[in-house]
C-alpha positions in Angstrom: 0.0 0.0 0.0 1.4 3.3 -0.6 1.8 5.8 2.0 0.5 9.0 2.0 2.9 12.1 2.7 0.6 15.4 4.0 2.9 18.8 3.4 2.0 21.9 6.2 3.3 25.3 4.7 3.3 23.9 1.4 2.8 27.5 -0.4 6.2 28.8 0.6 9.5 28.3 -1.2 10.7 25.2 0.3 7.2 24.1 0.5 6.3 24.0 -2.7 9.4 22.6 -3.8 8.7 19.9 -1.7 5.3 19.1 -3.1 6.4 19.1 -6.8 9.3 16.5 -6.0 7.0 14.6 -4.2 4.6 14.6 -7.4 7.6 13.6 -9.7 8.9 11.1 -7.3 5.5 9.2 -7.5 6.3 7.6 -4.5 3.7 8.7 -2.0 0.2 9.7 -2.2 0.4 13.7 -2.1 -1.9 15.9 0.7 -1.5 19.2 1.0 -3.0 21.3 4.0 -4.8 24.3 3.1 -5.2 26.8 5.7 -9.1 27.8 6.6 -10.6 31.3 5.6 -7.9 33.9 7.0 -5.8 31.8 8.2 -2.9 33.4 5.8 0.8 32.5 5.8 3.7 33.8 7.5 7.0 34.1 6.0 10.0 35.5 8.2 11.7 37.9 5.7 9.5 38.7 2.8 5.9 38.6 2.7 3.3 35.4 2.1 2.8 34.4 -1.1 -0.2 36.0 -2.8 -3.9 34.7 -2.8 -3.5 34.3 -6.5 -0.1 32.7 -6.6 -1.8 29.8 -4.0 -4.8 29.0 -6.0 -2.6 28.4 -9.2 -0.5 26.6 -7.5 -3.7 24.6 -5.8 -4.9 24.4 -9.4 -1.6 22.8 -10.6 -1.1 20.5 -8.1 -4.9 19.0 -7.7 -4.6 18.1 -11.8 -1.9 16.0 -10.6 -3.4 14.2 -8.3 -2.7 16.1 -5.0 -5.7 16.0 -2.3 -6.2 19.4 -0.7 -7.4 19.2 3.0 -8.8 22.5 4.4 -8.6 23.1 8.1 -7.7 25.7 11.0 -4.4 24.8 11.6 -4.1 26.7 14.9 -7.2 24.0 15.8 -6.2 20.1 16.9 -10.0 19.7 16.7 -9.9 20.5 12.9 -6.3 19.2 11.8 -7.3 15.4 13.4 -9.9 14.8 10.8 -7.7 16.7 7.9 -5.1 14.0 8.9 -6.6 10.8 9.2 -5.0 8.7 6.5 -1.4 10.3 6.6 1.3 8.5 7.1 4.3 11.1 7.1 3.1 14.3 8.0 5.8 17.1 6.7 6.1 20.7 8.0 7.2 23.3 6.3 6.1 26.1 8.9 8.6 29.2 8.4 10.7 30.9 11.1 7.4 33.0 12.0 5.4 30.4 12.3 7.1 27.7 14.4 4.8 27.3 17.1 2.3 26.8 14.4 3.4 22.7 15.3 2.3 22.1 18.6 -1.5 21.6 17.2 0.1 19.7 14.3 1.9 16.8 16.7 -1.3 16.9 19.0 -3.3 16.0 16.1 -0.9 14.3 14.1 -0.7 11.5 17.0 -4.6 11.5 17.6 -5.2 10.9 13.9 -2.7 8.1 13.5 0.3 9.5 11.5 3.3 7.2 11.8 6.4 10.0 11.0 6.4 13.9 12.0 8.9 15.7 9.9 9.5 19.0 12.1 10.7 22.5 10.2 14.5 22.3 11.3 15.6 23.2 7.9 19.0 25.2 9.2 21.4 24.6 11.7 21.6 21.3 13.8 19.5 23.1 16.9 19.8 20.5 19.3 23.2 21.8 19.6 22.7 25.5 18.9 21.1 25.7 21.7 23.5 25.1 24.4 25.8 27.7 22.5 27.3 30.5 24.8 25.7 33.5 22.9 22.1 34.2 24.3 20.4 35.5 20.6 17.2 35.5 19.3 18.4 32.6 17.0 19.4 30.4 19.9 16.0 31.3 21.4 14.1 29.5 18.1 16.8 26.6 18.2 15.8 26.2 21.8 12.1 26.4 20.7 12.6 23.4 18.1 14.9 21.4 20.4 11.8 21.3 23.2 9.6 20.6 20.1 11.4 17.5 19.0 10.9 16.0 22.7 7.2 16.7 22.2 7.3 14.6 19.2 9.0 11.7 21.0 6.4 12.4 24.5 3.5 12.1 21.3 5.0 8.6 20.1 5.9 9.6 16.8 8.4 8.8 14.4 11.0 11.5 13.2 13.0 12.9 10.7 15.1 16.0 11.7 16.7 18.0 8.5 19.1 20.4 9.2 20.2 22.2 6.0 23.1 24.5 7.0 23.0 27.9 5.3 20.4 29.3 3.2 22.7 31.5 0.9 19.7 34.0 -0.9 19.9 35.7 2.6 23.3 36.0 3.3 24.7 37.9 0.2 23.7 41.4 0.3 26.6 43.4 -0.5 28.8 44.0 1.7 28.5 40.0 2.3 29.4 39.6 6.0 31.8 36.5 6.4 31.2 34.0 8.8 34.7 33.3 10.2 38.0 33.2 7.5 36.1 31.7 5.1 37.7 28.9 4.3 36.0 26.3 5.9 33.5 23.5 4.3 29.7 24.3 4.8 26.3 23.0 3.9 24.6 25.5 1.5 21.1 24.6 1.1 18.9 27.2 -0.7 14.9 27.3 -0.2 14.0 25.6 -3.4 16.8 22.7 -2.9 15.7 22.1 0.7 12.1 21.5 -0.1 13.4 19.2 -3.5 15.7 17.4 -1.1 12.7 16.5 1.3 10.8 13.3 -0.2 14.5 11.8 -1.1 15.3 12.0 2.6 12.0 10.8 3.9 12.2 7.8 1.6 15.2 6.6 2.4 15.5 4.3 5.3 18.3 5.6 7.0 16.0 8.7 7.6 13.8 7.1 10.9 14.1 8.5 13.7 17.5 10.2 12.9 18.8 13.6 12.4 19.8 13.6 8.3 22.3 17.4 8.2 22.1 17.5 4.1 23.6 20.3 2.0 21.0 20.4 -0.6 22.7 23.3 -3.1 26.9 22.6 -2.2 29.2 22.1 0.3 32.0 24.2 -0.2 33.5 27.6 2.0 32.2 31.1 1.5 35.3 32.2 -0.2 34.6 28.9 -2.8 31.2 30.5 -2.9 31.5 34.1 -3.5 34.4 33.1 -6.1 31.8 31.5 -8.2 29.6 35.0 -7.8 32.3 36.7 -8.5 32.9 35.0 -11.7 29.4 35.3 -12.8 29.2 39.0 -12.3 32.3 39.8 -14.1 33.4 42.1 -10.9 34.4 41.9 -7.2 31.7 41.2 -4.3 32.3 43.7 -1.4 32.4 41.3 1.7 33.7 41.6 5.2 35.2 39.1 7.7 33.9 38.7 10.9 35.1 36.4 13.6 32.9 35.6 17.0 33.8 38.6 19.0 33.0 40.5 16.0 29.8 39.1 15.0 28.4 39.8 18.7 29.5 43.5 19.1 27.7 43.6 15.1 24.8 41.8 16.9 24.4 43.7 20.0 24.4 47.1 17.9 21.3 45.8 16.0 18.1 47.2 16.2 15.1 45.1 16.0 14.7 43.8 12.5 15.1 41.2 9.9 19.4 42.3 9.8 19.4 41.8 13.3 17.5 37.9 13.2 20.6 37.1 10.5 23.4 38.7 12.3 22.2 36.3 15.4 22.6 33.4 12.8 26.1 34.5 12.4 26.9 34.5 16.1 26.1 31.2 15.9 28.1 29.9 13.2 31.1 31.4 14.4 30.5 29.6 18.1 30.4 26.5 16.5 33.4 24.7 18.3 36.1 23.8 15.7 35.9 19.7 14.7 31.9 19.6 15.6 29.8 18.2 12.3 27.5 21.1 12.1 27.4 21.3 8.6 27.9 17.5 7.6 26.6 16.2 4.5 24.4 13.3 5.1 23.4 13.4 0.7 26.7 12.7 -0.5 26.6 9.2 1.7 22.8 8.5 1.3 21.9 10.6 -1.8 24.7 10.2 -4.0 22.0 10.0 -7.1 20.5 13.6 -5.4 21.7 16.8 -7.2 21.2 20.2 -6.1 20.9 23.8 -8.3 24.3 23.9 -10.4 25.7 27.5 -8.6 25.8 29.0 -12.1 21.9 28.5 -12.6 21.1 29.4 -8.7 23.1 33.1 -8.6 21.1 34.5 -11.8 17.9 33.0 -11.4 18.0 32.4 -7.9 19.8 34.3 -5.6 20.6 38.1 -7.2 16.6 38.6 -7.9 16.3 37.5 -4.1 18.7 40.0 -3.1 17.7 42.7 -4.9 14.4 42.4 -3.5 16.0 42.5 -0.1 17.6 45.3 -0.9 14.2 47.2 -2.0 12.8 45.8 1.2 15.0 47.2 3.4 15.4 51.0 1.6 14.4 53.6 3.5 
């Protein structure tokens, strides 16, 4: 019998990613979860996306088959009947919207689902959050540590993703540096993470385990901004920060979307030296799995991202 895979968040970027791989995969039955009446999504740097840009997508994905469930997802009372029938129940909740699973596991265990994939789609946060720096980042890893033991208290299966760096948000100009530079890390943009999904949950390996994958490359900022470099035919502005650096930066924040990325930064440059934070569970499980070639991903990808970051943040 095939198993059926219900997506939460699915209109965002890794969202729908997910949902179309899941479609081409053809290994699950497809649900998608359809929040009720104003129920609207959240997105932590750049608006939801709009009414009409959901219904298409809706329309798209019911002519291939996918079911769409409505329900209030703040409501257990309406999400246990919306997932009776799943069998891996994935989340795609954005930064904004991670309490949004609470409900979701409540009901998810009273409606039978077997496997709870939480949104942990960035660093490894069962370690984050024992890091020294007190930030608002290591506030949400502490947030999605405590949810993963409310998973286990529920009885459900797991699959933990961490993804490493999402690099459309790192490289406005002047690109801060995490560290020298030089060292390995998991680059996983939004579109790769939610491709990178169904592989993972289909593997084996994936039960009840934490699978760090670097959906887009694994390679050091300096490898990376190289290759932007190249593309753009001129330098990239960027600045290197070490840890003492990246907290006085941090500190002299205001409130604000620059402020929830330089805490992201503190915590890459606390990451003690030799620790596996950005390991790269694909190249041992997913050999077959390839992510956005970098020379596709910077012009169609990341610099339209940026600009509109820019735009975002003008005064």
């Amino acid at each position: 019998m095939r198993k059926t895979v219900t997506v939460f968040g699915a209109t965002g970027t890794a969202g729908s990613a997910c949902v179309d791989e899941l479609i081409e995969q053809k290994l699950f039955d497809v649900q998608v979860l359809v929040r009720m009446g104003r129920d609207t999504d959240r997105s932590t740097m750049q608006g939801g996306r709009a009414e009409a840009g959901r219904q298409s997508l809706y329309a798209r994905w019911q002519a291939s088959g996918v079911k769409l469930v409505e329900a209030d997802t703040a409501s257990h009372a309406s999400l246990i009947p919306a997932l009776q029938g799943t069998h891996h129940l994935v989340s795609c909740a954005p930064y904004s919207a991670t309490e949004a699973q609470y409900a979701l596991i409540y009901a998810a265990r009273e409606a039978g689902v077997e496997r709870f994939v939480p949104s942990e789609f960035g660093f490894i946060y069962e370690w984050e959050q024992f890091w020294p720096t007190d930030t608002e980042h290591r506030a949400m890893a502490r947030q999605k540590a405590f949810i993963r033991r409310v998973i286990e208290l529920a009885g459900l299966d797991y699959t933990i993703i961490p993804a490493g760096m999402w690099p459309e948000y790192y490289l406005l100009e002047p690109v801060a540096v995490m560290g020298d530079g030089d060292t390995p890390m998991a680059w996983s943009t939004g579109r790769d993470v939610g491709r990178i999904i169904p592989h993972v949950l289909a593997h084996p390996a994936s039960r009840n385990a934490v699978c760090p994958i670097a959906a887009t490359a694994y390679c050091s900022w300096n490898e990376l901004l190289d290759v932007r470099e190249r593309l753009l035919g001129r330098k990239v502005e960027r600045h290197y920060l070490d840890a003492a650096q990246w907290k006085a930066a941090y500190a002299a924040q205001p409130p604000g979307p620059i402020r929830t990325l330089m805490a992201i930064g503190v915590a890459a440059t606390e990451c003690p030296e030799g620790m596996s934070l950005w390991a790269h569970w694909n190249a041992r499980y997913l050999p077959q799995f390839r992510g956005t070639p970098l020379a596709e991903l910077f012009p169609d990808v990341i610099e339209p991202f940026v600009a509109a970051m820019r735009a975002s943040l003008a005064p």
